[in-house]
N, CA, C and O atoms as a Tinker XYZ file with bonds, in Angstrom:
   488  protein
     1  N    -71.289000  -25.182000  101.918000    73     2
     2  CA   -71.956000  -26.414000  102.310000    64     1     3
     3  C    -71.876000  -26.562000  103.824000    63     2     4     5
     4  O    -70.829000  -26.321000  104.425000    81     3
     5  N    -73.009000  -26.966000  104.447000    73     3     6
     6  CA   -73.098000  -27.129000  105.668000    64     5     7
     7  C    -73.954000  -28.254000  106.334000    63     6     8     9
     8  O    -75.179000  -28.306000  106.448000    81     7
     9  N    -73.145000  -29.006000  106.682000    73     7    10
    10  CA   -73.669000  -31.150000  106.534000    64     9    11
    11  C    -73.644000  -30.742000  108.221000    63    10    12    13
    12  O    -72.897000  -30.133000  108.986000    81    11
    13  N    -75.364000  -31.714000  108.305000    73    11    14
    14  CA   -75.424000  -31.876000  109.798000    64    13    15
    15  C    -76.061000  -33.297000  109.769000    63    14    16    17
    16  O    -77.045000  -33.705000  109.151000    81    15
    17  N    -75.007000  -34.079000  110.822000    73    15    18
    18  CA   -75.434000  -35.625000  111.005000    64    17    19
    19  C    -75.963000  -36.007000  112.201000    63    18    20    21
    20  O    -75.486000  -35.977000  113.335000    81    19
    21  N    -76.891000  -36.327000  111.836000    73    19    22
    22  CA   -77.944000  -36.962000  113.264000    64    21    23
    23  C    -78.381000  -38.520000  113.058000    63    22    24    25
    24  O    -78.184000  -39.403000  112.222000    81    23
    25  N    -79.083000  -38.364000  114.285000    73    23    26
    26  CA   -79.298000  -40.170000  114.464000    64    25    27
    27  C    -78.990000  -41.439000  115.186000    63    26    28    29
    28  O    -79.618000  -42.487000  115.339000    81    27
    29  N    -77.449000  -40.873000  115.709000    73    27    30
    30  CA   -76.466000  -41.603000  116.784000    64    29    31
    31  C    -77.889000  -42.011000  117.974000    63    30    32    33
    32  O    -79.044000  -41.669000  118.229000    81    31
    33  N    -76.377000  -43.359000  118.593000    73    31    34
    34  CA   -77.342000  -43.329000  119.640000    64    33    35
    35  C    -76.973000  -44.557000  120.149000    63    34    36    37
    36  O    -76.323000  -45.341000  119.458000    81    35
    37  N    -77.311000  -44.813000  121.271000    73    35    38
    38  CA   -76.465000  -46.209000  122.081000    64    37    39
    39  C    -77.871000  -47.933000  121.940000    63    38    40    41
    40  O    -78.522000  -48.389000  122.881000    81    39
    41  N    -77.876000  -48.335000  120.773000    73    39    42
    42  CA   -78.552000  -49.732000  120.869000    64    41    43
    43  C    -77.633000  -50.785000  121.341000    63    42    44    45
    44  O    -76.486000  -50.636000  121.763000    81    43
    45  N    -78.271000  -51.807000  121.211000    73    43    46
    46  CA   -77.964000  -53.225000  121.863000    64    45    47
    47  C    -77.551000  -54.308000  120.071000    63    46    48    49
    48  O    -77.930000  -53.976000  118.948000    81    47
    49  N    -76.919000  -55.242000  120.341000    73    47    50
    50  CA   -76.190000  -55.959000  119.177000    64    49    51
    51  C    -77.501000  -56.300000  118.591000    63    50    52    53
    52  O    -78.441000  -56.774000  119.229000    81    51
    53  N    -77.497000  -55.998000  117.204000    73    51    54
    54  CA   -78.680000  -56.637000  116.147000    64    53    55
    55  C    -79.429000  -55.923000  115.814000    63    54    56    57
    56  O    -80.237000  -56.084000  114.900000    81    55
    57  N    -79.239000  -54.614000  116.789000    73    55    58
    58  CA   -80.575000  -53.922000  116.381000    64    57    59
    59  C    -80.076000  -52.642000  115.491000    63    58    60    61
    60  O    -78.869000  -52.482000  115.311000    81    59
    61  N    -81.119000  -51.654000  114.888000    73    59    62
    62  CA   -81.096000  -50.761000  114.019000    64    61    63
    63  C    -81.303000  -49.218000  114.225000    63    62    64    65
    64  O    -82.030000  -48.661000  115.047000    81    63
    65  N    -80.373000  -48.594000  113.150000    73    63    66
    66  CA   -80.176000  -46.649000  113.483000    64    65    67
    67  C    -80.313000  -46.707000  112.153000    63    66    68    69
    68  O    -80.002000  -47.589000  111.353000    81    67
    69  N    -80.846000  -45.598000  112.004000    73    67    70
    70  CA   -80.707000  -44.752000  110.477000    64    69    71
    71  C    -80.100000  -43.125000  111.368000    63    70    72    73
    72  O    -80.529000  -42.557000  112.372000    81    71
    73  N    -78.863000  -42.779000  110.360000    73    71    74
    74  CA   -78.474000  -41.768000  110.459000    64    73    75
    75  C    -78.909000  -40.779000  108.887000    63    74    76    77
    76  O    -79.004000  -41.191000  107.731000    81    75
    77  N    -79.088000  -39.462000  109.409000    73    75    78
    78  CA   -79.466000  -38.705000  108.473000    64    77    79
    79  C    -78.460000  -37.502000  108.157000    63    78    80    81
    80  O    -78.168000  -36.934000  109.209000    81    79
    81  N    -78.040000  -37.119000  107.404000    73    79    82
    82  CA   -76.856000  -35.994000  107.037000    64    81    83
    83  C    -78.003000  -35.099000  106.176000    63    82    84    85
    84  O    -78.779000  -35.616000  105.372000    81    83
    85  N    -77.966000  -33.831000  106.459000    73    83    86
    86  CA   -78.163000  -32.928000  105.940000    64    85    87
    87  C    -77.751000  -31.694000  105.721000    63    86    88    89
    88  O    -77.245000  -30.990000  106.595000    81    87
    89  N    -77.988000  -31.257000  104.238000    73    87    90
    90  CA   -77.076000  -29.901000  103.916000    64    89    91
    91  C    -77.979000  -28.966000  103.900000    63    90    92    93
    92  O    -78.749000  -28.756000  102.963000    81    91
    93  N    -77.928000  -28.337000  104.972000    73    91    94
    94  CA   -79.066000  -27.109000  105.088000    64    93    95
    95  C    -78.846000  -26.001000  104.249000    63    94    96    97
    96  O    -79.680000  -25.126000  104.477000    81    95
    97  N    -77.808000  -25.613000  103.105000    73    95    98
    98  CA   -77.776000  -24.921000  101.690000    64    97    99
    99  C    -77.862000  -25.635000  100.829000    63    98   100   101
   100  O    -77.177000  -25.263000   99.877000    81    99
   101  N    -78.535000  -26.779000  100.618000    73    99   102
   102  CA   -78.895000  -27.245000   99.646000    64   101   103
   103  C    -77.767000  -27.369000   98.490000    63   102   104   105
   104  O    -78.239000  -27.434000   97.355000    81   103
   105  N    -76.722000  -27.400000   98.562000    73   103   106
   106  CA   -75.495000  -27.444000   97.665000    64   105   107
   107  C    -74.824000  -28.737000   97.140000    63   106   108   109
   108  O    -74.220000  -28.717000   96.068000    81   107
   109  N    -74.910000  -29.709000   97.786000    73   107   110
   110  CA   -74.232000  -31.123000   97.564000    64   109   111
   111  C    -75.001000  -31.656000   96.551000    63   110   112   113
   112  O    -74.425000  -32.403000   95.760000    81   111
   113  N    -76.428000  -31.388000   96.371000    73   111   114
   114  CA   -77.311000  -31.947000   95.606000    64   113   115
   115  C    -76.741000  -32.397000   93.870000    63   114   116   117
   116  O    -77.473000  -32.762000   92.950000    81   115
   117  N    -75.367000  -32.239000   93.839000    73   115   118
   118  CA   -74.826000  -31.915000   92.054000    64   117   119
   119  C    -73.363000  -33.661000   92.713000    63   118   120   121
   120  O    -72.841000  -34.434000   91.910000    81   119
   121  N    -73.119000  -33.705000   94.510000    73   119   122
   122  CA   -72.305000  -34.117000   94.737000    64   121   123
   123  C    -72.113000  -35.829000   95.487000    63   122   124   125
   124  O    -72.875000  -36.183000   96.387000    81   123
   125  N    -71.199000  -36.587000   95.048000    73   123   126
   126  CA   -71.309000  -37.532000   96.210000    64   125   127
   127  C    -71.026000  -37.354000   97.228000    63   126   128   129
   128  O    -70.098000  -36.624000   97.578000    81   127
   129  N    -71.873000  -38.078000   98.064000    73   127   130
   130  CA   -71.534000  -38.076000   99.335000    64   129   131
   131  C    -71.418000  -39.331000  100.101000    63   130   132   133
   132  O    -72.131000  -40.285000   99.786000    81   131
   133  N    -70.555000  -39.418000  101.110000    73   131   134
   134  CA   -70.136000  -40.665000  101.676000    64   133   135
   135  C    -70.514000  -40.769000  103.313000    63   134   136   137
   136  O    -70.918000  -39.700000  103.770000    81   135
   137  N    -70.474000  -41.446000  103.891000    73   135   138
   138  CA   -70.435000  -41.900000  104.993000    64   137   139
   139  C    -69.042000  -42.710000  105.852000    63   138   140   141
   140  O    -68.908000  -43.917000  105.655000    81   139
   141  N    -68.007000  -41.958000  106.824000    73   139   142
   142  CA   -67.214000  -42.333000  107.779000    64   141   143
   143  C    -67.371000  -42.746000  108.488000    63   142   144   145
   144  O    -68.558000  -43.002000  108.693000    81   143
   145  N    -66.621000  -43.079000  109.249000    73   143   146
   146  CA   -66.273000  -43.512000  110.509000    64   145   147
   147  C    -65.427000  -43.453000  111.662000    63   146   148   149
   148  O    -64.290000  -43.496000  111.192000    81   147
   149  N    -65.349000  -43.383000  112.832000    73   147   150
   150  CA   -63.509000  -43.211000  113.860000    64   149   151
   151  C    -64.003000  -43.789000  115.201000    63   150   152   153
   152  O    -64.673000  -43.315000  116.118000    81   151
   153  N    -63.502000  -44.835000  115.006000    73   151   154
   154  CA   -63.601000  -45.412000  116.315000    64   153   155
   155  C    -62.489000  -45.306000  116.920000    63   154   156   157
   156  O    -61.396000  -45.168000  116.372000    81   155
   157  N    -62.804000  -45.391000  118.644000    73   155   158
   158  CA   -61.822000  -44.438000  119.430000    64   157   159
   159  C    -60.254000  -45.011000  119.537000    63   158   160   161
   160  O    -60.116000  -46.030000  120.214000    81   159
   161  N    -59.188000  -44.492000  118.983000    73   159   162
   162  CA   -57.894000  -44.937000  119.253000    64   161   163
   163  C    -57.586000  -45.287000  117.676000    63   162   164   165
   164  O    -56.498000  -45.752000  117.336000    81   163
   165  N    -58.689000  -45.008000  116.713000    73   163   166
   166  CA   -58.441000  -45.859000  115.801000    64   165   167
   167  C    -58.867000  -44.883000  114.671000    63   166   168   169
   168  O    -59.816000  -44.129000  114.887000    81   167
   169  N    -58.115000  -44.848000  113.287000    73   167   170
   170  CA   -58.132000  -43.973000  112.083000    64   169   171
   171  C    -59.540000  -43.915000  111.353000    63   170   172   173
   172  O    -60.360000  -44.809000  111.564000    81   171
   173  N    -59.840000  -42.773000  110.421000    73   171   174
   174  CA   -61.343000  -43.001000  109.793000    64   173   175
   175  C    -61.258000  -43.817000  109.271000    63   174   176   177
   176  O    -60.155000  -44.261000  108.952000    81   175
   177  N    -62.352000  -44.367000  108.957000    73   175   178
   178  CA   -62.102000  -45.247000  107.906000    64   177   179
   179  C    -64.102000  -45.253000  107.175000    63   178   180   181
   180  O    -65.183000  -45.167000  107.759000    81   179
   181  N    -63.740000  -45.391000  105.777000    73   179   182
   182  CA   -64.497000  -44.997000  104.735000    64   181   183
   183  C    -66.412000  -46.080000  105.069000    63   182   184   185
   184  O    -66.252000  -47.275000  105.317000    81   183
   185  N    -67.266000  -45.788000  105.051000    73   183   186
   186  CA   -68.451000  -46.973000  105.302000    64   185   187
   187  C    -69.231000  -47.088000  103.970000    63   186   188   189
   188  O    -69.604000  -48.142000  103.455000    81   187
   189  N    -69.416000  -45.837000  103.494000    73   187   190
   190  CA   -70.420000  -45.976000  102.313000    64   189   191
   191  C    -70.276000  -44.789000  101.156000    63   190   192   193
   192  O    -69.587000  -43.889000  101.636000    81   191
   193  N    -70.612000  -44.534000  100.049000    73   191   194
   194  CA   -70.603000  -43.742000   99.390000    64   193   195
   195  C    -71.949000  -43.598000   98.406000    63   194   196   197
   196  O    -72.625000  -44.603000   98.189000    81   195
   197  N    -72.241000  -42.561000   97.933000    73   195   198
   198  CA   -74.235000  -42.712000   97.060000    64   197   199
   199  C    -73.100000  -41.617000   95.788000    63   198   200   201
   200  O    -72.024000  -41.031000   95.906000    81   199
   201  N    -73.797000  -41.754000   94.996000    73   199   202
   202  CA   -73.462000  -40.603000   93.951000    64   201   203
   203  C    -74.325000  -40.073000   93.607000    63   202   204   205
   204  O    -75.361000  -40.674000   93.891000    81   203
   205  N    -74.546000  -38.683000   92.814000    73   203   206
   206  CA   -75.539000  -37.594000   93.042000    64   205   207
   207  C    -76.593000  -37.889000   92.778000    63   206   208   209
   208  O    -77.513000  -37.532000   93.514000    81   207
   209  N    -76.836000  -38.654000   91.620000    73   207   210
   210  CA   -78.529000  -39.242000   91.597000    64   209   211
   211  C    -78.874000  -40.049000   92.519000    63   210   212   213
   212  O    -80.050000  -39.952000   92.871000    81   211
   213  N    -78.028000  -41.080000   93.205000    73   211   214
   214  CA   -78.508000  -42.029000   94.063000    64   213   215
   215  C    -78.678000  -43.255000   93.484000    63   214   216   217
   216  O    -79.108000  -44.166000   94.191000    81   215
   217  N    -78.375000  -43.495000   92.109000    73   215   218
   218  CA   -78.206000  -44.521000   91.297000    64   217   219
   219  C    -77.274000  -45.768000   91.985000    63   218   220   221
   220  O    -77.503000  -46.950000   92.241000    81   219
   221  N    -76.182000  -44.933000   92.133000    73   219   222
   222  CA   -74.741000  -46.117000   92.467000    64   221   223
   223  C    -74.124000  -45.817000   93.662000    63   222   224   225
   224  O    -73.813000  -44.693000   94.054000    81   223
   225  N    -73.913000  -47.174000   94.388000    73   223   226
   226  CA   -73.524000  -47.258000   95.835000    64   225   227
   227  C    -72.010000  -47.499000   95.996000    63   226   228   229
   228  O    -71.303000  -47.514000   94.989000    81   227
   229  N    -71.542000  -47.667000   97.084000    73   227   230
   230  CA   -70.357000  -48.492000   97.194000    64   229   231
   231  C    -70.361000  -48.461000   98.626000    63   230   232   233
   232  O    -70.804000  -47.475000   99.215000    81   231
   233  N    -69.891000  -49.484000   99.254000    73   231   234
   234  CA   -69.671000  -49.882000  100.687000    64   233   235
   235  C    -68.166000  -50.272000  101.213000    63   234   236   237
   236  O    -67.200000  -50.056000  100.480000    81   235
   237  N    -68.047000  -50.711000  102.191000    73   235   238
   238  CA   -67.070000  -51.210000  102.849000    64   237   239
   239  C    -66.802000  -52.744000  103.096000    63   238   240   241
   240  O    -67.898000  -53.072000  103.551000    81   239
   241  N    -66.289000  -53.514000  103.088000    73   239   242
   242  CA   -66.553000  -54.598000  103.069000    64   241   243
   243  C    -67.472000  -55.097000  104.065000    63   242   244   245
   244  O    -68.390000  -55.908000  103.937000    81   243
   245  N    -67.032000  -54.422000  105.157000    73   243   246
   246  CA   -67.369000  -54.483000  106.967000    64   245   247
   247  C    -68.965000  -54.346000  107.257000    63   246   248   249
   248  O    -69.708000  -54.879000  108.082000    81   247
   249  N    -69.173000  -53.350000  106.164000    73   247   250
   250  CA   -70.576000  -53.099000  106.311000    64   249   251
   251  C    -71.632000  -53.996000  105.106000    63   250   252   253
   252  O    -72.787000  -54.343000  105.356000    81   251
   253  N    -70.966000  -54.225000  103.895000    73   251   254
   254  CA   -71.622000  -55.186000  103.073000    64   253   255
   255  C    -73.439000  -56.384000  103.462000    63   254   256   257
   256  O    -73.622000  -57.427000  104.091000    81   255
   257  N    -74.355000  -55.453000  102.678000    73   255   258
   258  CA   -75.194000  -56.644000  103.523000    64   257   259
   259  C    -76.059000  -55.842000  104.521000    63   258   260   261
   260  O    -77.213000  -55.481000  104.288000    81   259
   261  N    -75.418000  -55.620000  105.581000    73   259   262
   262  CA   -76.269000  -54.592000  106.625000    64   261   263
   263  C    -76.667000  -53.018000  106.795000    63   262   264   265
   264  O    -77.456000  -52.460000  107.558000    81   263
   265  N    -75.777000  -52.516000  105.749000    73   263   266
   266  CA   -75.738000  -50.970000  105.958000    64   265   267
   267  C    -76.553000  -50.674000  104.496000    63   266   268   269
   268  O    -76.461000  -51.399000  103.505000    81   267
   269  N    -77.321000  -49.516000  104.589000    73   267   270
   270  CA   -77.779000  -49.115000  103.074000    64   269   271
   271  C    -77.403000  -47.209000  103.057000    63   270   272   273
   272  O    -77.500000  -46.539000  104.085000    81   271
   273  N    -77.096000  -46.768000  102.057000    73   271   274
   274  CA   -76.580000  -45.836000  101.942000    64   273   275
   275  C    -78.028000  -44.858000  101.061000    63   274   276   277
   276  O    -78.073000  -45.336000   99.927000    81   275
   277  N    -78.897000  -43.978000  101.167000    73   275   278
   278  CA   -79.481000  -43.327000  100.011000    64   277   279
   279  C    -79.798000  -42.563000  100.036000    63   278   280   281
   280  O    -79.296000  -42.009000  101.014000    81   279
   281  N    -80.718000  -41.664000   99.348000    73   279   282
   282  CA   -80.299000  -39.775000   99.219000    64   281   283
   283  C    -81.734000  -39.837000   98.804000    63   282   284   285
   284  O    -82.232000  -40.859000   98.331000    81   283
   285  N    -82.536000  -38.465000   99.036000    73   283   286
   286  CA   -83.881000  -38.203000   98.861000    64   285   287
   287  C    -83.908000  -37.117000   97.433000    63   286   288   289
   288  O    -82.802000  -36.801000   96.996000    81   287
   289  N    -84.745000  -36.741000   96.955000    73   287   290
   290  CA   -84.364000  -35.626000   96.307000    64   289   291
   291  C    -84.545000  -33.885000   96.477000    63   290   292   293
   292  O    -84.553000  -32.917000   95.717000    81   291
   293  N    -84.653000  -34.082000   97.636000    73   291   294
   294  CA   -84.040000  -32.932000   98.041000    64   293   295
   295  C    -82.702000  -32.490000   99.004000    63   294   296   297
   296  O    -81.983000  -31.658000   98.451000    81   295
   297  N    -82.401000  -32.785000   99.927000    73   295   298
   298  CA   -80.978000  -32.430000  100.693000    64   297   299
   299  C    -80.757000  -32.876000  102.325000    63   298   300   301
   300  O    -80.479000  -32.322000  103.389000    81   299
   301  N    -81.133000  -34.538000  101.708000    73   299   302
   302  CA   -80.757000  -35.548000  102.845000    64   301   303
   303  C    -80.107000  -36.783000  102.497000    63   302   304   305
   304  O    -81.102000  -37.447000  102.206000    81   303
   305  N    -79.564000  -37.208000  102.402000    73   303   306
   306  CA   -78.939000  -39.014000  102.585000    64   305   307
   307  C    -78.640000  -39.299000  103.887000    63   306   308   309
   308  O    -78.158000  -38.634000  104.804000    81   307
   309  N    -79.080000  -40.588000  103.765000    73   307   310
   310  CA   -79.516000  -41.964000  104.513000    64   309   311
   311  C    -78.570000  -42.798000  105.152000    63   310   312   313
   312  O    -77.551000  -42.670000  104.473000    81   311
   313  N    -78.351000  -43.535000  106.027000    73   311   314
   314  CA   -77.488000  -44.526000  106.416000    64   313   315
   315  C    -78.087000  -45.486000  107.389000    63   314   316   317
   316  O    -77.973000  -45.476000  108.615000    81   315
   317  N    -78.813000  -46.403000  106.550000    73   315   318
   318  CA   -79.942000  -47.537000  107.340000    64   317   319
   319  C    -78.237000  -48.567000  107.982000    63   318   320   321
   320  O    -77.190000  -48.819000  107.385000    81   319
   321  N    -78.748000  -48.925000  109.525000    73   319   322
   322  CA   -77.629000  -49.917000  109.465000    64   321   323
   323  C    -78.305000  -50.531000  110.529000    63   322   324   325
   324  O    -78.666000  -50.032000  111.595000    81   323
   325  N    -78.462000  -51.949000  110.010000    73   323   326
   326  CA   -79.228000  -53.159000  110.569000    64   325   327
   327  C    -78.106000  -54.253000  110.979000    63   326   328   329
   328  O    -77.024000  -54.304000  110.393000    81   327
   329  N    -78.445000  -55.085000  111.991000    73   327   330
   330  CA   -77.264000  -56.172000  112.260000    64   329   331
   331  C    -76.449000  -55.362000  112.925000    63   330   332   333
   332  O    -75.477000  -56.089000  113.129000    81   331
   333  N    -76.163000  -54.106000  113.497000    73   331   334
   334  CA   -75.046000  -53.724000  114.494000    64   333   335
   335  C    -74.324000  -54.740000  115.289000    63   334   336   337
   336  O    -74.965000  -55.579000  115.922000    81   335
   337  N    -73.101000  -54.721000  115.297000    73   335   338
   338  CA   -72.699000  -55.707000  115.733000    64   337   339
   339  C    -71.586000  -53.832000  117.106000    63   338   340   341
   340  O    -71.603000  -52.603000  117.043000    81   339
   341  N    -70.972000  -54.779000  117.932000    73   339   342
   342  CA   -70.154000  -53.647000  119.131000    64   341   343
   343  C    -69.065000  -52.966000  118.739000    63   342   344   345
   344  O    -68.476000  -52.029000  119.280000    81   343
   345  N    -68.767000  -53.821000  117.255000    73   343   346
   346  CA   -67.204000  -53.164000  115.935000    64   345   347
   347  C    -67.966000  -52.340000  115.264000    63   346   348   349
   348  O    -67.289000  -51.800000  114.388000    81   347
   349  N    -69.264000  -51.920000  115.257000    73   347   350
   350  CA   -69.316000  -50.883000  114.768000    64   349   351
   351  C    -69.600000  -49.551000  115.650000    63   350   352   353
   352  O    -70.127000  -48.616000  115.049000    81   351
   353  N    -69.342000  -49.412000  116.814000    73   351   354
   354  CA   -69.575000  -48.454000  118.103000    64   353   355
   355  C    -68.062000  -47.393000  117.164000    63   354   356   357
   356  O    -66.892000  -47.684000  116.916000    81   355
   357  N    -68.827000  -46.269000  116.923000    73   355   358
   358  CA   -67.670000  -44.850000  116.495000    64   357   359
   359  C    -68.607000  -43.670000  116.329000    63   358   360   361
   360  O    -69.708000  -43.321000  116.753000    81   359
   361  N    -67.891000  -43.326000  115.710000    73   359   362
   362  CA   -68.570000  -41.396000  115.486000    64   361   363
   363  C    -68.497000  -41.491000  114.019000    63   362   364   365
   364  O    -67.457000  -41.786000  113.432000    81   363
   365  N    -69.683000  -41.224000  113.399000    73   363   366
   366  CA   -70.387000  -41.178000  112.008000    64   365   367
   367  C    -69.955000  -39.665000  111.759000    63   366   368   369
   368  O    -70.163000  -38.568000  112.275000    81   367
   369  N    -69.192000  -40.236000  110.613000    73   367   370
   370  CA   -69.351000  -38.656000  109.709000    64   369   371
   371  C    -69.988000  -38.670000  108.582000    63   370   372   373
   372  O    -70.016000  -39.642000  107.826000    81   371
   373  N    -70.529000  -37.627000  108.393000    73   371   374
   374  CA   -70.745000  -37.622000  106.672000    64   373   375
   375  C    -69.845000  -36.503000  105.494000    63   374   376   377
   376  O    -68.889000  -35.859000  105.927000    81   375
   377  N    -70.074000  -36.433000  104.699000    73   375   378
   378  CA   -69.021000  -36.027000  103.903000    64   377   379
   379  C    -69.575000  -35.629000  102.708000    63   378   380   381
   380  O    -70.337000  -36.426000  102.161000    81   379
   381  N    -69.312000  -34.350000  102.077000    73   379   382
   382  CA   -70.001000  -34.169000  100.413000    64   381   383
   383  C    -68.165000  -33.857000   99.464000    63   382   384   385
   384  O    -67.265000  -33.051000   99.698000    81   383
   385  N    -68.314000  -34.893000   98.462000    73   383   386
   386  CA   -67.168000  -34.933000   97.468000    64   385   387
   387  C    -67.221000  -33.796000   96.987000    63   386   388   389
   388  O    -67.885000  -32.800000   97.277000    81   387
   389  N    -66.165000  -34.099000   95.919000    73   387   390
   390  CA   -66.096000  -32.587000   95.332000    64   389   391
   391  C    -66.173000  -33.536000   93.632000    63   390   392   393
   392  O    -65.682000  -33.117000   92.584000    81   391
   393  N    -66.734000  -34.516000   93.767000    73   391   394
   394  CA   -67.194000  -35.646000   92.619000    64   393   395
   395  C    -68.451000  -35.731000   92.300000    63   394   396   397
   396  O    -69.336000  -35.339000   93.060000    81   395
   397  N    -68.726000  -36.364000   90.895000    73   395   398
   398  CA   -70.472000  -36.514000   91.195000    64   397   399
   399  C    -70.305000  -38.132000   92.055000    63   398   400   401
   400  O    -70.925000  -38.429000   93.076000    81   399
   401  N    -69.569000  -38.790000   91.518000    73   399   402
   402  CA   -70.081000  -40.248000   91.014000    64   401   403
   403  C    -69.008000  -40.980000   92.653000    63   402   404   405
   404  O    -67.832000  -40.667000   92.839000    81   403
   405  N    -69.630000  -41.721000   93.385000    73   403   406
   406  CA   -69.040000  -42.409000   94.437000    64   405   407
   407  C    -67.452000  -42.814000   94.754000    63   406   408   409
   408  O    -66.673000  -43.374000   93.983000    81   407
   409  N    -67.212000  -42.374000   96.085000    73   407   410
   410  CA   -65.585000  -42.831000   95.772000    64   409   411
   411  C    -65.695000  -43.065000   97.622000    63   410   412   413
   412  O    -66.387000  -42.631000   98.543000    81   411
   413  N    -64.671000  -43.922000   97.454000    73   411   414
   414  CA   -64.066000  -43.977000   99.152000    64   413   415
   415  C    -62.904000  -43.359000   99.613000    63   414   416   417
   416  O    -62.626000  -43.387000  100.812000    81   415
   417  N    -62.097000  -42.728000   98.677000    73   415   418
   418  CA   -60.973000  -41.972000   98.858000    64   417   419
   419  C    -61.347000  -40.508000   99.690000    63   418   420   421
   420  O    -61.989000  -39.577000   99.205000    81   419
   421  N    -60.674000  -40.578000  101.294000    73   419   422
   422  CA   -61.066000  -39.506000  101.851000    64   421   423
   423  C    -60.685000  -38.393000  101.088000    63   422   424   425
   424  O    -61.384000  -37.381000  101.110000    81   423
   425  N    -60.002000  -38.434000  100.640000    73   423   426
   426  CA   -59.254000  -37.469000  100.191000    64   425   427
   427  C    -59.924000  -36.294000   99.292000    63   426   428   429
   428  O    -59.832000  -35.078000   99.123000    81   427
   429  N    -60.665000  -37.426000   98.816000    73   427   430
   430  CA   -61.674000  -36.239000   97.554000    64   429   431
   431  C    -63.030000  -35.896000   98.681000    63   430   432   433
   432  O    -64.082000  -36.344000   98.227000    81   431
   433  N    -63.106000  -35.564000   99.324000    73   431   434
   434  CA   -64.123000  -35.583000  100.446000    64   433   435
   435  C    -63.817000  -33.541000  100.860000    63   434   436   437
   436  O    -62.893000  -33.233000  101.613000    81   435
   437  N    -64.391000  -32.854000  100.466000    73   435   438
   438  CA   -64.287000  -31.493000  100.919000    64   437   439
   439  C    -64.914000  -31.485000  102.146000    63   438   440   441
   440  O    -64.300000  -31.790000  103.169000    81   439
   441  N    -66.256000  -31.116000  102.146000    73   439   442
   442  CA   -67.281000  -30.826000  103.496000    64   441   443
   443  C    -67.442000  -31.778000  104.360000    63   442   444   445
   444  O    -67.820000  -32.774000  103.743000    81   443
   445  N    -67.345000  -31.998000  105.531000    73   443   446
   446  CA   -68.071000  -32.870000  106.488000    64   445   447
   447  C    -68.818000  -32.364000  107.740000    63   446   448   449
   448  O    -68.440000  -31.339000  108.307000    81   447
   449  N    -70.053000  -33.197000  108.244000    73   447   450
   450  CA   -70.591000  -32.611000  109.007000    64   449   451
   451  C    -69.501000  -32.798000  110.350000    63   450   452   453
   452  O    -68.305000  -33.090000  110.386000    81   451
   453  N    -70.572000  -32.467000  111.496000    73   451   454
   454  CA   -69.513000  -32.691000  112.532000    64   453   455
   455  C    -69.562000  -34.060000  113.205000    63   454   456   457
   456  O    -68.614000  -34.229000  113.972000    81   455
   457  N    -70.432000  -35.103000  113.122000    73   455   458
   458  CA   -70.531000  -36.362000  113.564000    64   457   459
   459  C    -71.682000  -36.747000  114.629000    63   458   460   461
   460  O    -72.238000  -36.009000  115.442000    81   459
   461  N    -71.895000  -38.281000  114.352000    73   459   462
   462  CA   -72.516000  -38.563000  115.634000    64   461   463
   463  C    -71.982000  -39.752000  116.136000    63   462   464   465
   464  O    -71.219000  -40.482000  115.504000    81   463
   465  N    -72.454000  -39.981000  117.473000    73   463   466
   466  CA   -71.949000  -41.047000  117.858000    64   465   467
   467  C    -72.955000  -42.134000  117.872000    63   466   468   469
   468  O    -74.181000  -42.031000  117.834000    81   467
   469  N    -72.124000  -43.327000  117.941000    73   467   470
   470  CA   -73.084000  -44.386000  117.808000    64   469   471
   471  C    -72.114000  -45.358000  118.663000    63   470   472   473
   472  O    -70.914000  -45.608000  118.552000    81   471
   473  N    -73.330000  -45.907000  119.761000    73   471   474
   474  CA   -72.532000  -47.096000  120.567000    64   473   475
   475  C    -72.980000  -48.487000  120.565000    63   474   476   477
   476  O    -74.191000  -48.302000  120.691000    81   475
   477  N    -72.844000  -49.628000  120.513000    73   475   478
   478  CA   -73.597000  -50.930000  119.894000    64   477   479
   479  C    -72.829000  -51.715000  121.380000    63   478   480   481
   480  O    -71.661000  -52.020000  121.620000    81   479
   481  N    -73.943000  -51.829000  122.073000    73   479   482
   482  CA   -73.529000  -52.504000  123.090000    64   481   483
   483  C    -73.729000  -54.326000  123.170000    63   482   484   485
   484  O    -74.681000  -54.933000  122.679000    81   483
   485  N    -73.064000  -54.682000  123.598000    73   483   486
   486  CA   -73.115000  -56.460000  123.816000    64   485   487
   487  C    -74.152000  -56.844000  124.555000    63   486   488
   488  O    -74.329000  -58.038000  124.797000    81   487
């Protein structure tokens, strides 16, 4: 598996990024996949999760509301995030489980791409 995340990028408070993760071997397609986070000085921490059909979500509290998480059917998922507020300025990861069905536990998280950044200025 080989996850590449794009999309980063420096907006202003309120406004909107869609980040895109893609597995250019086509392999995750059976897997969930999630969406991270690391803002600087500060631990990952979990934003979103889709499970392999794209049926069932799960979020973060933080993001609840503004962020949408979803997967195409072929070998991309989504990360719409509207309302940026400057707490969400970090480096986006994405991530393919080694699960079908959504989880926030890094732990079950095998592949990740290498990240992007995203800065939400005041």
């Amino acid at each position: 598996v080989q996850l590449q995340a794009s999309g980063g990028g420096l907006v202003q408070t309120g406004n909107s990024l869609r980040l895109s993760c893609t597995d250019s071997r086509r392999t995750f397609s059976n897997n969930a996949v999630g969406w991270f986070r690391q803002a600087l000085g500060k631990e990952r921490e979990f934003v979103a999760s889709i499970n392999w059909r794209g049926g069932s979500t799960l979020y973060a509290d933080s993001v609840k509301g503004r962020f949408t998480i979803s997967r195409d059917n072929k070998n991309t998922v989504y990360l719409q995030m509207n309302s940026l507020k400057p707490e969400d300025t970090a480096i986006y990861y994405c991530a393919s489980a080694l699960r079908s069905s959504e989880t926030s536990n890094v732990r079950e998280y095998r592949y990740w791409g290498q990240g992007t950044q995203v800065t939400v200025s005041s």
